[in-house]
Structures are given as C-alpha cells and as structure tokens.
C-alpha positions, 0 to 999 in steps of 0.5 A, spaced: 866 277 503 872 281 507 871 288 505 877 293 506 875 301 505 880 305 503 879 313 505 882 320 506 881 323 513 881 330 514 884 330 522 889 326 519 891 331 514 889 337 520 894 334 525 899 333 518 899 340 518 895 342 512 890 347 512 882 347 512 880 349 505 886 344 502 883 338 506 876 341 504 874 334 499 876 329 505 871 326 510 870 326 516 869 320 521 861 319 520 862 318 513 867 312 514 862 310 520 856 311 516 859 306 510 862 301 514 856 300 517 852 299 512 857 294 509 856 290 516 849 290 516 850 287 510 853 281 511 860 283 511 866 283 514 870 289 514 877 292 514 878 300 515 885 301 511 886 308 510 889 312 504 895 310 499 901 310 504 897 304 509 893 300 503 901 300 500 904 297 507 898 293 508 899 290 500 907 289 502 905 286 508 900 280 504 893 284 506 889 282 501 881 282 501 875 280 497 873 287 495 875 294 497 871 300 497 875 305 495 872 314 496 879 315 497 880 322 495 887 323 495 893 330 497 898 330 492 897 331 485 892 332 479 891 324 479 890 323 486 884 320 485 887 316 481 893 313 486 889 307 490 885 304 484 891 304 480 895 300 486 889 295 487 890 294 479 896 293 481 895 287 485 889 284 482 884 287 487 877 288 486 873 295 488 868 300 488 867 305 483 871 308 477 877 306 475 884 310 474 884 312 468 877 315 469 879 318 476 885 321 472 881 325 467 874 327 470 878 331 476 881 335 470 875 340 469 878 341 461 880 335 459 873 332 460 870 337 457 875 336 450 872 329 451 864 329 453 865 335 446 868 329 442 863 325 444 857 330 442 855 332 449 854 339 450 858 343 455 860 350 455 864 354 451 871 354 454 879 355 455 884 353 460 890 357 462 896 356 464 899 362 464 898 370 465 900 371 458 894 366 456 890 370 459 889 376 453 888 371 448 881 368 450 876 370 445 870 367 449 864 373 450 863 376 457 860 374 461 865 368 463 866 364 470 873 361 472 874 356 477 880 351 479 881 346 473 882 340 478 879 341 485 873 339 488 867 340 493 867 347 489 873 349 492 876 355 488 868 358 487 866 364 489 862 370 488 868 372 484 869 367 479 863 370 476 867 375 471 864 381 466 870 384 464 878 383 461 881 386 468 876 382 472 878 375 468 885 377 470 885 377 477 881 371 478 885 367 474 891 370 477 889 367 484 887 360 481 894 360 478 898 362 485 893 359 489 891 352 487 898 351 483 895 350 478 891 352 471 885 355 471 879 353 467 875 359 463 868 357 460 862 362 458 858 363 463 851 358 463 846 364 467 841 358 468 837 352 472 843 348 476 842 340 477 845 335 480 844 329 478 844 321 481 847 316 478 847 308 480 851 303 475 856 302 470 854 304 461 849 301 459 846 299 465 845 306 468 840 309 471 838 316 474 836 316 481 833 322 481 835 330 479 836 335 485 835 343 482 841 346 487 838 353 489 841 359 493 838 362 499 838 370 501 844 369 504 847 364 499 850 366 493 847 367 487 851 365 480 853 357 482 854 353 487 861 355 490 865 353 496 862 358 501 854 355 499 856 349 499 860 348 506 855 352 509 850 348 506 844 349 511 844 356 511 846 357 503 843 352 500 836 349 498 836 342 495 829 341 491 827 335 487 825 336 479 822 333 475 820 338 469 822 338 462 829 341 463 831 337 469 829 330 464 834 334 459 839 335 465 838 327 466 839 325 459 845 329 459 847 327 464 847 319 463 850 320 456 856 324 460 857 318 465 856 312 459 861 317 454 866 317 460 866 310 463 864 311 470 862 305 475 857 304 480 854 311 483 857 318 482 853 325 481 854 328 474 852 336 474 848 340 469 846 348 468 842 351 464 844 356 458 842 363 456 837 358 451 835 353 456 838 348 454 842 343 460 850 343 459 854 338 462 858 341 468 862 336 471 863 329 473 864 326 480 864 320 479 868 319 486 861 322 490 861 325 497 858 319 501 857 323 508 850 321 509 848 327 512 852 333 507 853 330 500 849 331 495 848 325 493 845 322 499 841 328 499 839 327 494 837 319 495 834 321 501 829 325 497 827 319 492 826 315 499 832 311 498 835 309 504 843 309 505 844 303 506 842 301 500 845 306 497 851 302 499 848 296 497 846 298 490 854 300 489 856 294 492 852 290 487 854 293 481 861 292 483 861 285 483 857 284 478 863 287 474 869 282 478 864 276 477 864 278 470 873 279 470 874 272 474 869 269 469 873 271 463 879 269 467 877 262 467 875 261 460 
C-alpha cells in the first residue's frame, strides 16, 4: 500500500521558535526514521507528510493514500490530538490509531475521568480548576497531587505536584494556571505501585502486551513519574516487568479503560495503586510514544520480546482490519 506518515518534529517547532519544554511531546528524526522503516521492511511504500499544515496543502493539492499512519501530536489547542484525524475523516482516508473524538477527550485528564467513572472503572478522587477562586472549594483530603489537565510526557509533574496542605495546593495550581494557560486537575493522591500498561488492538479484540512497573531511582523522584524522570530516563527511572497479582489487577483496569473509551490499535494505559492497594486508572495514551529507543511502550515491548517492527506491524494489521471492514460495509 501507499502509506503517508504524518508527525510533529521538535526541530520544526525549535526553529519556529518554541521552547524545549513546549515541544517536549513531539518526536525526533529517529522515531519517524524508525517507523518508517519498519513500514518498508513490510512491504510498503511510504510517503513522509508532516503534521496538520502539510497534510492540508497536500490534501488540497490531491495527495491521497491508501492508509496514514498518523502520531501526530499537535501544538495548539486542548484538541490538538485530534486535528490530523479529523481531517483524514474529512476526506475519507484511513489511518492508525484512535480517532478524533477519542483524541479530544483523553488529552483532557478530567473529562476521562468523569467518563471511565461512568463506566464504573475506578480512577481517584478528583476536582478540575479553572480558576484561584476554585481553589478553596475542594474538599478532597490531603495529601493530593496536581498536574496540567491536557499535557502529556508528564509535563507539568514535579516533586511539587505533590502537596499536603491548603497554601501548598495554592501555588501549585497557581503555576499550572499561568504556566500551561490552562486548568489545573486535582485528584487524591494514590501512595502506591505505578504501571504502565500495553495495549494492542481495538475493543473486544484487545489484548495486553505486557505490564511495566515504573520505578525511581535515588536520583529520581519519588512520588510519580514526573517530567524530570521521565526526560532523564536513564539516570531516574527503572522499568521492571510485573506480573503479580496487582500488576494482573492494573492489566484488567487497564483494558477496561481502553474497551470503555474506544481507543484503537496500541496505546499505554496507566495505573497506580491506592492507599488500599487497589489499581487506579491514571491516564490514557492512546497516541503512544513510538521512539524505539525512549518511550515506554517500546520499552516495554523490548521486554516481552517483541520486536518494533512488529510492533508496527501489529498496529498496521488492526487498522486495516477496520478500513477492510468500513470499505465492505461501504459496498452492501
């Protein structure tokens, strides 16, 4: 097939003027290197596109292509997710991964909340703000941690975003709200075991990969997974597969979190312990890091033995499997 890749580049943005942090989700040339060439080394012709500004000249120009694997993760926006698969929609093409409507909502960290709790999955006690004068309203007990409500890559996450009393809990929310230009998510904070979990497939047909227990070391910090440990990965941070009795409960958490949503393909979905030992949602990435080397969800594949090419190619599968399955619903 003629398979267009659509992506955000960090030097793009760099040379655009953005700052390292602002551009901390996007990839690098080895992971667009890396996908495309698993895609070759199956068979397939590929074109690079970019993000939303070439994919709309080239789609005005008449480009079209047979799938698009899409990890483009966007600038502007809470939605931005959302942008590139929205315009393939548009045109009827097929691609890789969830779609907008699921990209919209799992960036927003309390909105997926709100519907993972409607859909009986557990997730901790939480409270979004707005506004300062929200902030005297929460009633949660401390200790709580706050974060960002739309970010990924754990920006936003420090040792700070752990908090334990009322003028505490105001400056961090404070510095999310000024910071990031948008609110900031409160939830009671979960002291436990933190995974990460793989997931390959769409609904029914999911399956875990495998689950990662994230851990820190002496020079890492502590309480999460935050932006330092994760950038920093190899002096801060240990990956460990798990396979005990809560790992099984985070996997279970986890897929009923991914089937709840809708998400498609692959993705991460991950989990912490309460005070009480029970697995937590945490959040969902349903557009999963894909450099082979420093995301997780490669990691974590390295671990089980699964290679990335076939991990890419496992993607590829299901995401053709659903555009056989539109074209033939097209034709009856």
């Amino acid at each position: 097939m003629l398979v267009g890749m659509t992506y955000d580049l960090q030097q793009d943005y760099l040379a655009a003027g953005y700052d390292r942090d602002e551009v901390a989700e996007l990839d690098s040339p080895v992971t667009v290197e890396a996908v495309r060439g698993a895609l070759l080394s199956q068979g397939h012709d590929v074109e690079l596109i970019g993000g939303a500004g070439p994919l709309v000249r080239a789609l005005a120009g008449g480009r079209r292509w047979d799938m698009v694997f899409n990890f483009a993760e966007g600038m502007l926006g809470l939605a931005r997710e959302a942008q590139v698969p929205a315009l393939l929609d548009a045109w009827d093409i097929p691609y890789t991964f969830s779609g907008p409507e699921v990209l919209a909502l799992s960036l927003h960290k309390g909105w997926t909340n709100a519907v993972l709790r409607a859909h009986d999955v557990p997730t901790a006690d939480f409270r979004i703000v707005n506004s300062m004068d929200e902030v005297e309203k929460i009633d949660l007990p401390f200790p709580l941690f706050v974060k960002p409500v739309a970010e990924g890559s754990s920006k936003g996450v420090s040792d700070k975003s752990l908090v334990r009393d009322r003028q505490a809990l105001r400056e961090i929310c404070d510095h999310v709200l000024r910071t990031y230009r948008q609110p900031a998510l409160v939830e009671t904070f979960l002291p436990g075991r933190e995974f990460t979990v793989g997931i390959l497939g769409s609904g029914r047909e999911c399956r875990v990969l495998g689950v990662m227990e994230v851990l820190a070391t002496a020079r890492g910090d502590a309480c999460a997974y935050t932006y330092a440990n994760k950038q920093e990965w190899r002096e801060r941070a240990l990956y460990e597969l798990a396979t005990d009795g809560p790992a099984r409960q985070a996997a279970e958490v986890a897929r009923a979190a991914w089937q709840a949503l809708g998400c498609l393909d692959a993705g991460r979905v991950d989990v912490r312990l309460d005070e009480r030992g029970e697995a937590r949602f945490i959040e969902v990435n349903p557009l999963a890091g894909l450099n082979p080397e420093s995301s997780d969800l490669p990691i974590l594949c390295g671990k089980i033995g699964l290679e990335y090419a076939e991990l890419i190619r496992g993607i590829m599968d299901s995401a053709m499997r659903r555009a056989e399955n539109r074209a033939q619903r097209k034709r009856t």
